[in-house]
Structure formats: C-alpha cells, structure tokens
C-alpha positions as CSV (number, residue, x, y, z in Angstrom):
1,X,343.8,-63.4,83.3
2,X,346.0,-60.9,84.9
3,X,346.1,-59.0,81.7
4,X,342.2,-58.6,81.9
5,X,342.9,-57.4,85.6
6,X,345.5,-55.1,84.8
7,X,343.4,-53.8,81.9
8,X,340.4,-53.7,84.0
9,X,342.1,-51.9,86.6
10,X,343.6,-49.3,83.9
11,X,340.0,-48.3,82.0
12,X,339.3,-47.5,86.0
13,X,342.0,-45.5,86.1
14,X,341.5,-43.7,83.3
15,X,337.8,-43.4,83.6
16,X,338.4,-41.7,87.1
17,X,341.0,-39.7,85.5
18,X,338.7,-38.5,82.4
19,X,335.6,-38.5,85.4
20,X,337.8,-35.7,87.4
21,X,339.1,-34.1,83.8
22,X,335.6,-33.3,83.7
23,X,334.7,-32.1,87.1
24,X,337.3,-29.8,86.8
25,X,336.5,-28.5,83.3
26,X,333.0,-28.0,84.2
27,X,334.0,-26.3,87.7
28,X,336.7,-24.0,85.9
29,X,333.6,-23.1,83.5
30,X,331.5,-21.7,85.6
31,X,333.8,-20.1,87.6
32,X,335.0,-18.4,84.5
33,X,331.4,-17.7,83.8
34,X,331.2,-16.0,87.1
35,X,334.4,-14.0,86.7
36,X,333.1,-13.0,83.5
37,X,329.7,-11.7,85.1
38,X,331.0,-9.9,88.3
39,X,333.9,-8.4,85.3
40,X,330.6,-7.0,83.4
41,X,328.8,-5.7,86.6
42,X,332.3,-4.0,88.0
43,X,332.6,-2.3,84.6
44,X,329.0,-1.2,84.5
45,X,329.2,0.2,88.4
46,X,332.8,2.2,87.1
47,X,331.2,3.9,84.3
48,X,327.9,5.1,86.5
49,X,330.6,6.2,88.9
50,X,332.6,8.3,86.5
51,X,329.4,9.6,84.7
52,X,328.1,10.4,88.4
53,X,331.6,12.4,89.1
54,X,331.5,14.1,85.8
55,X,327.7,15.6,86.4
56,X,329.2,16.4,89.9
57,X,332.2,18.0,88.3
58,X,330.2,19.8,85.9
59,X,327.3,21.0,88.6
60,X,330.3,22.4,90.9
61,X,331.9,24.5,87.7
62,X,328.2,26.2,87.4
63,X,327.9,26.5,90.8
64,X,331.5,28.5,91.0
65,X,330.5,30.3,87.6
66,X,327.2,30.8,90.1
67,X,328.6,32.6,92.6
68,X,331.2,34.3,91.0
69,X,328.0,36.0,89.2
70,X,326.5,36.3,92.7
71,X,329.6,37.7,94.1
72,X,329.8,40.5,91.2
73,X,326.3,41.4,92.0
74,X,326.7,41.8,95.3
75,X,329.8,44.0,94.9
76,X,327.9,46.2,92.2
77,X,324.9,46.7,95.4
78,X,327.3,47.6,97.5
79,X,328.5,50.1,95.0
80,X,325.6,51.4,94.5
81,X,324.3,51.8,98.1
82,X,327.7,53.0,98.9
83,X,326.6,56.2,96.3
84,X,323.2,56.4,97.5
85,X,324.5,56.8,101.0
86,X,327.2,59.3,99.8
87,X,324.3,61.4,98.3
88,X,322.1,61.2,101.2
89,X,324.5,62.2,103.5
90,X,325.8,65.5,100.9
91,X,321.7,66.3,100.5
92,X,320.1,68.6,103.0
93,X,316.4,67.4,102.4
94,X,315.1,69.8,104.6
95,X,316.7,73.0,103.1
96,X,315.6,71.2,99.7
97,X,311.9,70.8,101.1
98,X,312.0,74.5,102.2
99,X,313.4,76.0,98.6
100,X,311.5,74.2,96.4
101,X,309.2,71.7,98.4
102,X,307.4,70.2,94.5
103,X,310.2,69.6,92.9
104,X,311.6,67.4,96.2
105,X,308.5,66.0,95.7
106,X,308.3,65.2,92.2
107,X,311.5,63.8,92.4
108,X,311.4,61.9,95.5
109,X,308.1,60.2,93.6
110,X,309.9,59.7,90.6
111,X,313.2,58.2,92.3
112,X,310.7,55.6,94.7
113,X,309.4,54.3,91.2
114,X,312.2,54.2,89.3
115,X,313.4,52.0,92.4
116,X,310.4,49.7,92.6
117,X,310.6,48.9,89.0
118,X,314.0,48.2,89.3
119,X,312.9,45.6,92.2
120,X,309.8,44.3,90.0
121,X,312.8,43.8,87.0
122,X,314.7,41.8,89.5
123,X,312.0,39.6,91.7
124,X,310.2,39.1,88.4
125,X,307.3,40.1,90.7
126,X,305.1,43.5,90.1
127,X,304.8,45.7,92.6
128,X,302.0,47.2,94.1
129,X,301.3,50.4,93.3
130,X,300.7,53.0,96.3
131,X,299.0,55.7,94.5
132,X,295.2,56.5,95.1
C-alpha cells in the first residue's frame, strides 16, 4: 500500500508541477504578446516622430530659403529708394517747373504710372486709375 501512496502522492506532485508549468507558459505568453504589441505601437509612434521632424526640417529650409529671398528684396528697395532719394535731392523741381513746366509734367505722370504698375505687378492687385 505505501507504493500506491507514494505513487499517489508523486502524480500530485507532478500534476502541480505540470499545473504551474502551465500557468507560467500561459503567463509568459501573454506577456510576450504584450511586449510584442507596445514594441509595434513604440515603433509606429518613432516613425510619425521622425516623419514629423523631417517635414519640420524641411518647412524651416524653405522658410530660411524664404527669407533669404525676403532679405535680398528688401536690400534691392533700399537700393532703389536710396537712388530715388539721391535724385530727388540733385533735382530742383521748381527751376524744372519754371523751364519747361509740360515736360515736368509729362514725366512726373509718366514716372507715377510706371510706379503704380510696378505696385499692381507686385500686390497682384490693379490699381485704380486717377485720371478723369
């Protein structure tokens, strides 16, 4: 009889052992399986993250090639108002009005237009026109 006991007392044993073999293969599972899924989101989240900081990347290169443009511009109207000013201030408009008062005219009316079609060009906006 103690045989049977001891037996008896072994397939316990063993069937706890097997039992917790189980548990554990079935825990480590879906732990795995949630490893594997929080792996598969991090990865995801990463490559949004590097796409996002390439577009931002690329954005700030136009915006520097943006106002480098911007910056040229500026210098160019600063140029030219530095030339208008130069020729203002070397033109006596009233000796001019006095000599020849038409031609100042002309090209005073000439000048304004050829300015606010060089404004329409730029605005993309017409201009009205002040003749009547």
């Amino acid at each position: 009889m103690s045989i049977i006991k001891l037996s008896l007392v072994f397939i316990l044993i063993l069937g706890i052992i097997v039992g917790a073999f189980y548990w554990y293969f079935s825990y480590s599972q879906s732990e795995i399986n949630t490893l594997e899924q929080t792996t598969a989101k991090l990865t995801q989240a990463v490559q949004i993250q590097q796409q996002a900081m390439q577009d931002q990347i690329t954005f700030q290169s136009q915006q520097n090639q943006n106002l480098a443009d911007l910056q040229t511009q500026l210098q160019a109207a600063n140029d030219a108002k530095s030339a208008l000013e130069a020729e203002f201030l070397n033109t006596d408009i009233d000796v001019a009005a006095r000599a020849n008062a038409q031609a100042l005219e002309n090209k005073m009316n000439a000048d304004t237009a050829a300015a606010l079609r060089q404004l329409e060009a730029l605005t993309g906006t017409p201009v009205k026109s002040t003749k009547k």
